[in-house]
C-alpha positions in Angstrom: -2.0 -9.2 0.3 -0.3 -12.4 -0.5 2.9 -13.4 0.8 2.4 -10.8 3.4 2.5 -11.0 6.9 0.5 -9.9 10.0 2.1 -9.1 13.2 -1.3 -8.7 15.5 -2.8 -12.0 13.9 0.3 -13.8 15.0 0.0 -12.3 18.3 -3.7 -12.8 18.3 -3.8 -16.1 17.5 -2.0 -17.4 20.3 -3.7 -14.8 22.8 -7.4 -14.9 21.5 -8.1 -18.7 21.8 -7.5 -18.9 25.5 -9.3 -15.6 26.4 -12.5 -16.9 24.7 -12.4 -20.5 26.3 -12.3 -19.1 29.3 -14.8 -16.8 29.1 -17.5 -18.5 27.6 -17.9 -22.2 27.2 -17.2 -22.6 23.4 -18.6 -25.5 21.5 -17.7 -26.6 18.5 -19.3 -28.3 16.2 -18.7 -29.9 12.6 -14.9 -28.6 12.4 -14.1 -31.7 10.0 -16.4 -29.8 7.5 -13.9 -27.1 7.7 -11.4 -28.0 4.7 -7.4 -28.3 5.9 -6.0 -26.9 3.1 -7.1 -24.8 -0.6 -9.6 -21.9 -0.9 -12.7 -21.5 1.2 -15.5 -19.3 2.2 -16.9 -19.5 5.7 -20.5 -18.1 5.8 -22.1 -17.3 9.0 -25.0 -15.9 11.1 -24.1 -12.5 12.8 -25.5 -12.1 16.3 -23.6 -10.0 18.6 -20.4 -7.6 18.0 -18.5 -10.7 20.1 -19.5 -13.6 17.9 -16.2 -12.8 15.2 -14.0 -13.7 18.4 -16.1 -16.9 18.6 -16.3 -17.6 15.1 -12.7 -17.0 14.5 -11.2 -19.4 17.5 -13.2 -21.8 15.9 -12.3 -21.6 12.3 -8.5 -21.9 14.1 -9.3 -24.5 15.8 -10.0 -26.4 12.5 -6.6 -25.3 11.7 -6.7 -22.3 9.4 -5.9 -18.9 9.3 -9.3 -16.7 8.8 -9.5 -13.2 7.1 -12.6 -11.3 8.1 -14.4 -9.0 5.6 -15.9 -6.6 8.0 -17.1 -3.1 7.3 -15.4 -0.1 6.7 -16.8 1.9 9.4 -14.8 -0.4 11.7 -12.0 1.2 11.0 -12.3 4.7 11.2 -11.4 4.2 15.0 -7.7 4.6 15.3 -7.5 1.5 17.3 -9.5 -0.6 15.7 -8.7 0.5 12.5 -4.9 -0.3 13.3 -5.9 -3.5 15.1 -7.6 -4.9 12.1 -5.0 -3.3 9.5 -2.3 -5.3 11.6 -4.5 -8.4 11.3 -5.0 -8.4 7.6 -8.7 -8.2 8.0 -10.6 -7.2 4.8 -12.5 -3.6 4.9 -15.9 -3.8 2.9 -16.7 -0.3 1.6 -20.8 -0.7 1.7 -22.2 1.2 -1.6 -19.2 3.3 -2.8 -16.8 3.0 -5.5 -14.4 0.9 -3.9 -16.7 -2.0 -2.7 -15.9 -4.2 -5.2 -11.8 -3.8 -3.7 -12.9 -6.0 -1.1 -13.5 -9.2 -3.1 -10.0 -8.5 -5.0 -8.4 -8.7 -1.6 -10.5 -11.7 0.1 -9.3 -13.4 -3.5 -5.6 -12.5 -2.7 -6.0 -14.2 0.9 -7.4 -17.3 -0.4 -4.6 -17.6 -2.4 -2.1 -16.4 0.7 -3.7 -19.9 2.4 -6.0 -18.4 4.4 -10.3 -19.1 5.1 -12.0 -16.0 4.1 -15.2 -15.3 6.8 -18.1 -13.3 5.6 -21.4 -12.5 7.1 -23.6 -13.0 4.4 -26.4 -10.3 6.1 -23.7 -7.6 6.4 -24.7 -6.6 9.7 -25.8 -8.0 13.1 -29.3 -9.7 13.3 -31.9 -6.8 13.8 -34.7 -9.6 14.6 -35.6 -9.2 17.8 -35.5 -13.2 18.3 -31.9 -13.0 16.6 -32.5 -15.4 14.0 -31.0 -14.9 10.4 -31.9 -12.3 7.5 -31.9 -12.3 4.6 -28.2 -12.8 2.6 -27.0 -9.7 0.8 -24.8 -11.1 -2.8 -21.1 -10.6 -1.3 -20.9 -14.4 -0.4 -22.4 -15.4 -4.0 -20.2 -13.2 -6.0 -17.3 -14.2 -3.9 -18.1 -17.5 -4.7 -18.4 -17.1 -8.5 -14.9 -15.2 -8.5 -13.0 -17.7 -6.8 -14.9 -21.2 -7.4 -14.4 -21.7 -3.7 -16.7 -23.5 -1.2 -18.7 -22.4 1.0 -19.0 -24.0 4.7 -22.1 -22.1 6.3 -22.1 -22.0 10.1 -24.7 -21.4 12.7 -23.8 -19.3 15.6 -25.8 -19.0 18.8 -25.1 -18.4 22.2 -23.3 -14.8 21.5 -26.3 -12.8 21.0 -26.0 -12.8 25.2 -23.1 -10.7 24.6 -22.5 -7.3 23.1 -25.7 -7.1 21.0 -26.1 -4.2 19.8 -26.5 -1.4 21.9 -25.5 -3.2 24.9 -21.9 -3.5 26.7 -21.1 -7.1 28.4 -22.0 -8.8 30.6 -18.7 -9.6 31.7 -19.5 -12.9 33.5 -18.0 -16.2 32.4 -20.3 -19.3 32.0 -22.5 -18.4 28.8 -22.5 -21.7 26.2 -21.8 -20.5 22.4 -22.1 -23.3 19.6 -20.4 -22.9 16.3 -21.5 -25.6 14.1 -20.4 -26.3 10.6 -22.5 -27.7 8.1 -20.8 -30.0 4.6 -19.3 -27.9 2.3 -21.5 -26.3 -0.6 -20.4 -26.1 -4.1 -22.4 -23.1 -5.5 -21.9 -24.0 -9.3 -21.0 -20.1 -9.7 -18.3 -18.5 -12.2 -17.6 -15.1 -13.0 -20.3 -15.6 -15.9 -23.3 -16.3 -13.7 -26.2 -14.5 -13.8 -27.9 -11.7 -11.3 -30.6 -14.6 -11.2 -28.1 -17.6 -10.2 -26.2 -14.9 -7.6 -29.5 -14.8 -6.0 -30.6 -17.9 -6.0 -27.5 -18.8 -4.3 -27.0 -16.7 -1.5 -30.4 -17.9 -0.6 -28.8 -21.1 -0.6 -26.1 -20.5 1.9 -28.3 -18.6 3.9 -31.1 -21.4 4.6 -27.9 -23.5 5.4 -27.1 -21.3 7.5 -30.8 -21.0 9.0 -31.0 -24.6 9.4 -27.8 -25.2 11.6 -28.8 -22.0 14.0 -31.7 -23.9 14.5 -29.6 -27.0 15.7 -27.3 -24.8 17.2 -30.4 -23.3 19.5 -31.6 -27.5 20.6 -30.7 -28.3 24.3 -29.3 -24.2 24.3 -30.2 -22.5 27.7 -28.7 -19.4 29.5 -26.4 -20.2 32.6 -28.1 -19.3 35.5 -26.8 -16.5 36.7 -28.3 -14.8 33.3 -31.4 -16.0 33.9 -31.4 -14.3 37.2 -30.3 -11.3 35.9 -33.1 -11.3 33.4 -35.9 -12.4 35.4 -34.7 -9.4 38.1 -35.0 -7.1 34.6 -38.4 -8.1 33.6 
């Protein structure tokens, strides 16, 4: 992966940013927490199939390129799959043979310059309040591997858009807060324990937790939404 490059990321990063700040009113939060420059892990909340676009214009706007690791299934759609192949977005292959391929290739990114975002849960929120689950041990063991930080963020806002099951709306004027807490030096190596793996992703994650939960102060739908859902009640 290093030294490679990625026509759709070039083309998305000048065309994504605008498309999102127009369509929802993006606020972000922390970006100084983001490092400029060296290896680094971004570690969020997943709440809607629409919060990577939001988590991504944000990690750009701190100034650095982001690979995703998203899951494998994603790209079994030939237009997804080519979309996310032309990005240089990481596939994650969930309890098979090759999941450990996608740490060797979030490693080669780091050292390509880029942010590597992972969703330490795996999957969108099933809580039906959308608050965090429990972390799965990808963002530890990446950790340990590389001896990178990791800067958790707390998303909120998206989970009025694409949740699962659920298409739009496609109505400007929802508020989504990314905020970035102080970088966390996990202490890992490629020595620690199952024990210290654990204990760490439960680490990030209650980061995590804690700025969703100042993400969510002075939150509130627009009002148009909360017509919508009082008329669905």
């Amino acid at each position: 992966m290093a030294g490679r490059r990625y026509p759709v990321y070039t083309l998305a990063k000048v065309v994504v940013p605008p498309v999102i700040r127009f369509w929802v009113r993006l606020d972000c939060q922390g970006l100084l927490n983001i490092p400029k420059h060296g290896p680094v892990i971004i570690a969020a909340n997943h709440i809607s199939y629409f919060d990577p676009l939001c988590l991504g214009t944000f990690i750009h706007t701190a100034g650095r390129q982001v690979r995703f690791l998203a899951k494998s299934e994603l790209y079994r759609n030939p237009v997804l799959g080519a979309i996310l192949r032309g990005a240089g977005q990481i596939p994650v292959y969930r309890e098979t043979r090759d999941a450990g391929q996608a740490l060797v290739d979030a490693v080669a990114a780091m050292r390509d310059g880029a942010a590597v975002a992972i969703y330490p849960e795996g999957t969108t929120t099933r809580n039906p309040d959308f608050s965090p689950m429990a972390a799965k041990s990808g963002v530890a063991r990446l950790a340990a591997l590389t001896g990178a930080p990791v800067v958790p963020v707390g998303q909120w806002g998206a989970q009025l858009l694409f949740t699962r099951g659920k298409l739009g709306p496609f109505r400007r004027g929802i508020r989504v807060v990314e905020r970035a807490g102080p970088p966390i030096d996990l202490g890992l190596s490629p020595e620690s324990t199952l024990a210290e793996i654990n204990q760490a992703k439960d680490k990030v994650m209650e980061a995590i937790a804690g700025l969703v939960a100042e993400a969510r102060e002075g939150w509130s739908p627009p009002a148009w939404y909360k017509g919508e859902a009082a008329g669905q009640a």
